[in-house]
TORKOL-4160 file (C-alpha; in steps of 0.2 Angstrom, whole numbers, padded with zeros to 4 digits, m for minus):
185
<pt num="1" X="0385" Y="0434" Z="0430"/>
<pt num="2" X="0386" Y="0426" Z="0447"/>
<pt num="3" X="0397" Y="0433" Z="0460"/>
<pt num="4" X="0404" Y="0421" Z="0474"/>
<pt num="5" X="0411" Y="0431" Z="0488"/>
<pt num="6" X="0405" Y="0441" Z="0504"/>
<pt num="7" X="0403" Y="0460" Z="0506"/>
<pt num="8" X="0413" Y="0471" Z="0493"/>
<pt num="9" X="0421" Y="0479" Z="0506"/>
<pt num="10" X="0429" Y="0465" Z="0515"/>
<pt num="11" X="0445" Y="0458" Z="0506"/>
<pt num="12" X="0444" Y="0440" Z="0509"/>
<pt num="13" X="0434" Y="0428" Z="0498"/>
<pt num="14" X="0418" Y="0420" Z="0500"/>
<pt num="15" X="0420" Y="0401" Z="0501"/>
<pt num="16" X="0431" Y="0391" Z="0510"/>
<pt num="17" X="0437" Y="0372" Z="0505"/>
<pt num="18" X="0448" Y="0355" Z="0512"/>
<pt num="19" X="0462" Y="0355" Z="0500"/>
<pt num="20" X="0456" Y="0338" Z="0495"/>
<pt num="21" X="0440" Y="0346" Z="0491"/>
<pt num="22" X="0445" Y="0360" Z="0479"/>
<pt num="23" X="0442" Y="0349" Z="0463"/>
<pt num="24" X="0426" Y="0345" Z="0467"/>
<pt num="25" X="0422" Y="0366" Z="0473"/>
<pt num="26" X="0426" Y="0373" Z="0456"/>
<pt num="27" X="0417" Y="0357" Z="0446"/>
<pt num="28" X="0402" Y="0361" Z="0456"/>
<pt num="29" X="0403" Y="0380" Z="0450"/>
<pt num="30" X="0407" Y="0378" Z="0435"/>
<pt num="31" X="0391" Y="0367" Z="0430"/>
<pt num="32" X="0380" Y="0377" Z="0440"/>
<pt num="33" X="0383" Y="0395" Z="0435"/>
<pt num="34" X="0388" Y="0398" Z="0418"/>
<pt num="35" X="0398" Y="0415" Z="0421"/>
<pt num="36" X="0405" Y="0416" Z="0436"/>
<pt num="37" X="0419" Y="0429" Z="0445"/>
<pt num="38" X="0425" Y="0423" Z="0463"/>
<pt num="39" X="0429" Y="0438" Z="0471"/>
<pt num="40" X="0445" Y="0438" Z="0481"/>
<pt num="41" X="0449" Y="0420" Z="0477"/>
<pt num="42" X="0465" Y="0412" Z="0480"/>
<pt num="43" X="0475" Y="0408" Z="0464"/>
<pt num="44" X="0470" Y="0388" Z="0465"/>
<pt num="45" X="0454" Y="0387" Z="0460"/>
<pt num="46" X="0454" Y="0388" Z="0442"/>
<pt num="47" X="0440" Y="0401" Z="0439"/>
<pt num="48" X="0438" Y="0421" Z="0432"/>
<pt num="49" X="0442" Y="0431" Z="0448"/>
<pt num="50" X="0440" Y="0448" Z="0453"/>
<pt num="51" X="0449" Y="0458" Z="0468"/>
<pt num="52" X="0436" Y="0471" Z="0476"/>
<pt num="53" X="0447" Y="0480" Z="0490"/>
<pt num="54" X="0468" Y="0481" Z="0492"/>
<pt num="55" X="0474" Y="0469" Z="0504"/>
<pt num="56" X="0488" Y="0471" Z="0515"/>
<pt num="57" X="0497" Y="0460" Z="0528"/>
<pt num="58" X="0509" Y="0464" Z="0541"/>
<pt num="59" X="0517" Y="0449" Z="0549"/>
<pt num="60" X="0522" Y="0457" Z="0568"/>
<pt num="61" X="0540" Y="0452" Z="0572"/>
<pt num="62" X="0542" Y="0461" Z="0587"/>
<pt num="63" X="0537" Y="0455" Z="0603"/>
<pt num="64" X="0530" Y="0472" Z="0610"/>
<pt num="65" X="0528" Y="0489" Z="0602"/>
<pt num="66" X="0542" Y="0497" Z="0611"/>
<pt num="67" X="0554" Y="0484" Z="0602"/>
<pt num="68" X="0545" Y="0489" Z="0586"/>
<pt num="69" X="0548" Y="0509" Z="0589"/>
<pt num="70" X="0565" Y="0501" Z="0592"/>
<pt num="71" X="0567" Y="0494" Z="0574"/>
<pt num="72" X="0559" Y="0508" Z="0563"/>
<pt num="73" X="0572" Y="0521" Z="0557"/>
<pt num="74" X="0576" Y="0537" Z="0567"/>
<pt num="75" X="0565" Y="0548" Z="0556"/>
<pt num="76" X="0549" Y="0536" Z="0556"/>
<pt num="77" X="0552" Y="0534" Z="0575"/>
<pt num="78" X="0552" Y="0554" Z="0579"/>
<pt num="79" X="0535" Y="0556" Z="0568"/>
<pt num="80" X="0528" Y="0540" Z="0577"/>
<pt num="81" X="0534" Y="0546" Z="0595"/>
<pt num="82" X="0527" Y="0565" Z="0591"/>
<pt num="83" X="0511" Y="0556" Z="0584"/>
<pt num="84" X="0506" Y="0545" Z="0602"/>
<pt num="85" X="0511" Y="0561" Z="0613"/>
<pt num="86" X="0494" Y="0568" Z="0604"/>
<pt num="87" X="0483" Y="0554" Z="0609"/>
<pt num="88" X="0490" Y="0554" Z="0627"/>
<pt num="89" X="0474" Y="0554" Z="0639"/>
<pt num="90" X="0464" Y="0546" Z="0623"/>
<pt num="91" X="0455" Y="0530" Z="0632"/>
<pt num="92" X="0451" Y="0514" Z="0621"/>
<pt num="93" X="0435" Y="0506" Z="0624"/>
<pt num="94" X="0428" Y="0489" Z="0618"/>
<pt num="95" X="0406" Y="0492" Z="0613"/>
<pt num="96" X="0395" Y="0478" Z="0611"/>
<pt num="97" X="0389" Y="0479" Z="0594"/>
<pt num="98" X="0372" Y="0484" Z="0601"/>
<pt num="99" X="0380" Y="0500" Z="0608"/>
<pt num="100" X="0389" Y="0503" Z="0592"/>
<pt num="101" X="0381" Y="0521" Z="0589"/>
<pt num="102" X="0374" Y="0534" Z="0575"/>
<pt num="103" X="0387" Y="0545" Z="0580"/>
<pt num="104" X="0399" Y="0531" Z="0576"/>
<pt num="105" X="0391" Y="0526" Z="0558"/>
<pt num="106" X="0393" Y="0546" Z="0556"/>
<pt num="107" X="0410" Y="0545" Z="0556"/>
<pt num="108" X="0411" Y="0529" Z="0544"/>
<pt num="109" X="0400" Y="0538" Z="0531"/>
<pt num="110" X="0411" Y="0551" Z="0533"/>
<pt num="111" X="0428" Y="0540" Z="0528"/>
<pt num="112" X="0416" Y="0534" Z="0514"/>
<pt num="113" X="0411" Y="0552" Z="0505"/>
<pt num="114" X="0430" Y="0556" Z="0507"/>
<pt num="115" X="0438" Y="0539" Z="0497"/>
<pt num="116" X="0440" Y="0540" Z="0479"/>
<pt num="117" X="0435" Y="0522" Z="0479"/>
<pt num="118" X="0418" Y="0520" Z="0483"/>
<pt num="119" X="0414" Y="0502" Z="0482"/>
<pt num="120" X="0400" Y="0500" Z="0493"/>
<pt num="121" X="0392" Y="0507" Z="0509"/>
<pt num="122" X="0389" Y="0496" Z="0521"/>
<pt num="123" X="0373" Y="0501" Z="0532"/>
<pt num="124" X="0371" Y="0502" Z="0549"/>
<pt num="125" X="0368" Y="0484" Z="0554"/>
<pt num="126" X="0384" Y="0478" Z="0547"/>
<pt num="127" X="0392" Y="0484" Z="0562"/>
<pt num="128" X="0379" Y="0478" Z="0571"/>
<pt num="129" X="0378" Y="0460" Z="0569"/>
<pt num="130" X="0396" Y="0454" Z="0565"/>
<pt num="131" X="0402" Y="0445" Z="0578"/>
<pt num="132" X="0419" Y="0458" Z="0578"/>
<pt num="133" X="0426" Y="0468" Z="0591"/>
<pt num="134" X="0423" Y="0486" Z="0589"/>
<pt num="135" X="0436" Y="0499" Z="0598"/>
<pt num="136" X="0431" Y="0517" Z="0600"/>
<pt num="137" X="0444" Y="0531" Z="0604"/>
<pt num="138" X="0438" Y="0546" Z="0616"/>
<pt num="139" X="0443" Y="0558" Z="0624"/>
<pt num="140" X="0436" Y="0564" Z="0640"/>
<pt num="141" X="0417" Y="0559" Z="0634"/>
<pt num="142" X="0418" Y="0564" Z="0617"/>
<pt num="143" X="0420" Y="0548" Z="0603"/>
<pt num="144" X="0435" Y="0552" Z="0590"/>
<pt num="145" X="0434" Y="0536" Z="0580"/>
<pt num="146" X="0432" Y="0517" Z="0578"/>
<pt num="147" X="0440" Y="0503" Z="0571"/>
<pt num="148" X="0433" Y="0485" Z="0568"/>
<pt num="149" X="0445" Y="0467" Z="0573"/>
<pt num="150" X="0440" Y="0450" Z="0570"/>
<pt num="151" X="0454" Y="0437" Z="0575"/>
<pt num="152" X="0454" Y="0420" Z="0563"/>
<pt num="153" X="0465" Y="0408" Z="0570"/>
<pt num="154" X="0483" Y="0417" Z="0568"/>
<pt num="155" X="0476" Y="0433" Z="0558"/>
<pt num="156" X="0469" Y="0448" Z="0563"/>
<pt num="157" X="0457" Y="0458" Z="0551"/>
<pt num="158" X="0452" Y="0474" Z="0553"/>
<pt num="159" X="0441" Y="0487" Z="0544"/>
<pt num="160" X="0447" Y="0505" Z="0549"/>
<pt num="161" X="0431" Y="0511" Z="0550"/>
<pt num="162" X="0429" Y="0532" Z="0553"/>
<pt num="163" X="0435" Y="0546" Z="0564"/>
<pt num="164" X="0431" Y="0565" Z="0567"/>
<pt num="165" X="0441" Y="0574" Z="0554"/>
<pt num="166" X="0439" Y="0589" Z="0559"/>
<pt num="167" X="0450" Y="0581" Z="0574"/>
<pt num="168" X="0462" Y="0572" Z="0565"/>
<pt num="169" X="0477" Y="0582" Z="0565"/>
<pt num="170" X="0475" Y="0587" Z="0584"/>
<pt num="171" X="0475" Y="0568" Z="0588"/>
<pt num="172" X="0483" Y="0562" Z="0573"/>
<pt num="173" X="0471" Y="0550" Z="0573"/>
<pt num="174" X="0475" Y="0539" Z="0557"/>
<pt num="175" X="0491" Y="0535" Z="0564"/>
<pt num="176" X="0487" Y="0533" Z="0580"/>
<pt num="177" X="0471" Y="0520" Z="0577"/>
<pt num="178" X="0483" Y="0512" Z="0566"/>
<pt num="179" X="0495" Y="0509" Z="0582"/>
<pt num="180" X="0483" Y="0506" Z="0592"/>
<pt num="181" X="0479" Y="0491" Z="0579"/>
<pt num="182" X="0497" Y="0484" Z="0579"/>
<pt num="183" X="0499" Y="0485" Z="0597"/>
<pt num="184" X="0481" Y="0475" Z="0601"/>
<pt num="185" X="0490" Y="0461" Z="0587"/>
């Protein structure tokens, strides 16, 4: 079986195409390869597909995050409000990917032994050599977590890549480097 698509863990698909040009995309594969799944494929080309990760997509209506707070229900505001008081003093630093650290990995490896969906581990050098910004959370000088952006045209993608777990509920980190992504879109 041939596979068409990019890293498991990454949601999006592996080719791209000018509409004009789809017919001529899917002839093209299905003369070459004889069994074929596109993974994460778009629903117009014609072919077997296969979906690798969830994929979810907030379209931001609010012009700044206080106007978001604003919009959420009083309940889901009082958990968010109580959530960024723990990660007041928490700075945000954007890393070359050639400082993106061991210590950093450690954290995503940990993330990964946790899910109950292992699809693939990504090594070291993913993190490395996309061309993505990478934000790491700390406090004082002590790393908490990372997350991964890349910003295609009018879409942001991230990968939420790892945090210190044994931290996590003194931070709330997984809210809070889930904020912190809404209000860098």
């Amino acid at each position: 079986i041939n596979i068409v698509g990019i890293p498991l863990s990454v949601s999006s698909n592996g080719y791209s195409y000018m509409d004009d040009k789809r017919d001529i995309l899917s002839d093209y594969i299905k003369k070459t390869m004889k069994a074929v799944i596109l993974l994460n494929s778009d629903d117009k080309l014609k072919l077997t597909k296969g979906h690798t990760l969830s994929d979810f997509e907030l379209s931001i209506r609010w012009s700044s995050f206080e106007d978001y707070l604003k919009s959420m229900r009083s309940h889901y505001r009082y958990r968010t409000t109580k959530a960024l008081k723990k990660f007041e003093g928490v700075r945000v630093e954007a890393v070359s990917r050639n400082e993106f650290s061991k210590n950093l990995y450690r954290f995503y490896e940990e993330v990964y032994e946790r899910s109950s969906s292992k699809l693939e581990k990504l090594s070291i050098d993913y993190f490395k050599k996309l061309p993505a910004t990478i934000l790491v959370f700390k406090d004082d000088d002590r790393e908490l977590g990372f997350v991964q952006l890349k910003e295609a045209g009018h879409k942001l993608y991230f990968l939420f890549c790892g945090f210190d777990e044994d931290l996590n509920k003194e931070y709330d980190l997984y809210l809070n480097m889930i904020f912190h992504i809404i209000k860098y879109s």
